[in-house]
C-alpha positions as CSV (number, residue, x, y, z in Angstrom):
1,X,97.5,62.9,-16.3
2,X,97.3,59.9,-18.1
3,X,94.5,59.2,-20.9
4,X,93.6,56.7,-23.0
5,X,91.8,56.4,-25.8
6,X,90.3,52.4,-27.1
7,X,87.8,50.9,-29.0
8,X,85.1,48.6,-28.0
9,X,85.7,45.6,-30.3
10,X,83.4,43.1,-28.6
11,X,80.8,42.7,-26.2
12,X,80.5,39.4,-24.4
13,X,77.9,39.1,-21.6
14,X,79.6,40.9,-18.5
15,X,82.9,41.7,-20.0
16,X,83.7,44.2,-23.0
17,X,86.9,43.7,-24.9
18,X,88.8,47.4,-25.2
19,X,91.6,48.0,-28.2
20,X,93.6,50.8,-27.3
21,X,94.2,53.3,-30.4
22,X,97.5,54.1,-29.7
23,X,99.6,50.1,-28.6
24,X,96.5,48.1,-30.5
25,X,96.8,46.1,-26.8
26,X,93.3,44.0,-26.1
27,X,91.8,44.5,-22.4
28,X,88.9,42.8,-21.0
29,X,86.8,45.0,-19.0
30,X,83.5,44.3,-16.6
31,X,80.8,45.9,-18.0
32,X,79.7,47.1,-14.7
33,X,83.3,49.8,-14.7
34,X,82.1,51.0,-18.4
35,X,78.9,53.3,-19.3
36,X,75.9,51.7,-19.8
37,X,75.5,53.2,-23.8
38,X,78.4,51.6,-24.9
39,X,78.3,49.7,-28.3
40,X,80.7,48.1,-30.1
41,X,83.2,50.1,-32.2
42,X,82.3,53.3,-30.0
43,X,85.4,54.9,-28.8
44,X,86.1,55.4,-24.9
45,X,88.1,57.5,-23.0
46,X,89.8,56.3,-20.3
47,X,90.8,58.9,-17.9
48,X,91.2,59.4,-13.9
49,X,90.4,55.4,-13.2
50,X,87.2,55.9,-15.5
51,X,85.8,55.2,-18.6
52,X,83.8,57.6,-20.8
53,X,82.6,57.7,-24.1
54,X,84.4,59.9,-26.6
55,X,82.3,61.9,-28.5
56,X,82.9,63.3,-32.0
């Protein structure tokens, strides 16, 4: 099963930008695909085509 694990770096509009923690490779991501709590810096799991928040 593959996870993994970014950071929300920035919010712009419709589209998040996602850091992975592991590579440090940027994604932009349609906010409609992520939870609607998301903030930037949070950390999100991405797991089984779906993104989740990571809690601590």
């Amino acid at each position: 099963m593959n996870e993994i694990v970014y950071t929300v770096k920035q919010i712009d509009g419709d589209y998040a930008r996602l850091v992975a923690k592991d590579t440090g490779e940027e994604i932009l991501v349609a906010r409609a695909l992520l939870p609607e709590e998301i903030d930037e810096g949070m950390p999100l799991l991405w797991r089984d085509f779906q993104y989740s928040i990571l809690l601590p």
